[in-house]
C-alpha positions, 0 to 999 in steps of 0.5 A: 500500500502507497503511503501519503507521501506517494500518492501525493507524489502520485497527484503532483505527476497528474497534475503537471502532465495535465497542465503539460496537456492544457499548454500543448492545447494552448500553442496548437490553437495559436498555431491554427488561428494563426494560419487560418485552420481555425476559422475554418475547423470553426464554420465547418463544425458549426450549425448553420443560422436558421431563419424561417420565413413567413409567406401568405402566397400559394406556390401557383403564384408568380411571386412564390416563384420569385421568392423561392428563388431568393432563398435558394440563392441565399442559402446557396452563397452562405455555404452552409453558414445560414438556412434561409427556410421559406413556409410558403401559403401561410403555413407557419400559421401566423394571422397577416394582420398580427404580423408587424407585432410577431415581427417585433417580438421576434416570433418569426424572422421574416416574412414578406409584408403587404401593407394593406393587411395592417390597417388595425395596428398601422392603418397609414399603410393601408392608405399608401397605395390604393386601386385606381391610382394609376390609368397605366401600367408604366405609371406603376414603375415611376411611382415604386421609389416613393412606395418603397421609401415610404414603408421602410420608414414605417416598418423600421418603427417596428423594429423591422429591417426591410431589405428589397422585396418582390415587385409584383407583376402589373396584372389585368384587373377585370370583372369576372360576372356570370353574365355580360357585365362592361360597364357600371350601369350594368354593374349597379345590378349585380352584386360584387365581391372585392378585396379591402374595404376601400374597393367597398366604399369606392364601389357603393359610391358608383352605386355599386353593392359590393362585400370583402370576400377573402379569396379562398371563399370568393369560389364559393360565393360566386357558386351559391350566388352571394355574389354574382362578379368578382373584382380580381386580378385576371391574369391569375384568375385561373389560379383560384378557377375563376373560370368555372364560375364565371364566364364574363370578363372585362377589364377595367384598370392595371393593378396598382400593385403593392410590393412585397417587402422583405422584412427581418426581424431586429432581433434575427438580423442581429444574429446575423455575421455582417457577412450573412447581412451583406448576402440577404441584402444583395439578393434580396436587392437582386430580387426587386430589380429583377421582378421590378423589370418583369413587373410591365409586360404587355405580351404576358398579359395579351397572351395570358387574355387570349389563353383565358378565351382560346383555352378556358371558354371565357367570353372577353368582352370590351374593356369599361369605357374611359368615361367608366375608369374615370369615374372609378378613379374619382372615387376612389380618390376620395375614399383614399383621402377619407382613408388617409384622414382617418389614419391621422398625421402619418396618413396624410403624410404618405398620401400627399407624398404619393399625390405629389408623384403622382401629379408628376406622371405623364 
């Protein structure tokens, strides 16, 4: 049996070889980070960022396309250091309308934002870009700087980073009607299914009867005759079989198409290196200027009308007379001022700064 002297002696080995371990450690590292090694032992053992995004559009849509390009580009670039997930049709289950709040708490890291959907926490952002501002589907173009400027300024008091987005394509917006309905005369006897509450307003003025149907009951409504025309984009009324429904259509005005902004969350953005920053923000930029280019395209829509006649048995009548538009743009005009006041100073604010460019279209 070791005496206390030796197992002492004992310990005092142990302890210097352990230290010899701790120094040896010490120097390799130093060698590794010195030389680069390190970094890279580093990245490849570790996870990658997570970023789960929020998405409201069914993957039929163009702008999923879009949008999943992005990600894809992104995760791509990052090399393993960020997984850029995108829960496309709402699947992550969040509420639109609750999204600037989940932003701000930092329940989800992104999520594409479309302004009309806040009227209750943001109503200003309902109020930046309504139906009926613009006759033309270049004007769109020339107004986009002033609308993006104006809701990164609204997001970031949200504690939102907006980083590009998609532009959406300019589409065809038309009647879609059981029977023959082009002009609004025609339109005051039926009853018309819209999207925001502004269309409502803008409508009745016109003597129009007109309710919000969301799109998933808009097929519905139209079936068991709760409505007998749909307002809605033409171009991608097939998505939501439109076709099956109504065999009238005529077109009325180009969408004034609001962007989807990028948002990412304070929180998520600063768990970013600046590296993995600098990636989201140049693709996500690479993603606006390119649907930014598509968004004005004559020939999608002139094919995408004669596809909907030729192939799906509509009846494409003679678009609303000038004298028609004008009067749905005069009333609209009013009920956006109406929903700017309503909103207070803010609202005022982004509607004259949108009425001044606008008065400096051609």
């Amino acid at each position: 049996m070791k005496n206390k002297f030796h197992i002492r002696e004992d310990n005092i080995k142990k302890y210097k070889k352990f230290l010899k371990h701790i120094f040896l450690a010490m120097i390799i590292g130093f060698v590794m980070s010195a030389i680069g090694i390190g970094g890279w032992v580093d990245s490849a053992f570790a996870k990658p960022v997570v970023l789960r995004m929020h998405s409201q559009i069914v993957e039929a849509r163009p702008e999923a396309k879009y949008l999943q390009e992005f990600a894809d580009r992104v995760n791509e670039r990052a090399k393993g250091k960020l997984n850029l997930i995108v829960y496309h049709a709402g699947s992550l289950g969040l509420r639109d309308p609750d999204l600037l709040r989940i932003l701000k708490r930092g329940d989800v890291d992104m999520a594409m934002l479309y302004g009309e959907y806040f009227a209750r926490d943001a109503p200003e952002l309902a109020a930046v870009y309504v139906q009926g501002a613009i006759t033309k589907p270049e004007q769109h173009l020339k107004l986009l700087p002033v609308i993006r400027q104006i809701y990164e300024e609204a997001y970031s008091e949200w504690d939102i980073i907006t980083i590009g987005g998609i532009v959406s394509p300019v589409f065809d917006v038309g009647l879609h009607c059981k029977s023959p309905v082009n002009t609004l005369d025609e339109l005051k006897t039926k009853k018309l299914r819209v999207w925001a509450p502004h269309l409502v307003h803008t409508f009745q003025d016109l003597g129009v009867a007109a309710q919000v149907i969301g799109q998933n009951d808009m097929y519905t409504a139209l079936q068991t005759g709760v409505v007998d025309c749909a307002y809605y984009l033409s171009t991608v009324a097939e998505t939501v079989s439109l076709q099956e429904v109504t065999k009238y259509e005529a077109y009325l005005h180009p969408w004034a198409a609001v962007p989807w902004m990028f948002g990412v969350s304070e929180r998520a953005w600063k768990r970013l290196t600046p590296e993995l920053q600098q990636i989201l923000t140049e693709e996500a930029e690479a993603t606006w200027e390119k649907t930014r280019d598509l968004a004005v395209d004559e020939v999608r829509e002139a094919e995408a009308r004669s596809y909907r006649q030729e192939k799906l048995g509509i009846t494409m009548l003679d678009r609303f007379s000038d004298a028609d538009l004008q009067k749905f743009v005069d009333a609209a005009n009013k009920r956006w001022l109406e929903m700017a006041e309503t909103a207070g100073k803010k609202g005022i604010e982004y509607y004259d700064r949108m009425q001044f460019a606008i008065n400096k279209l051609d």
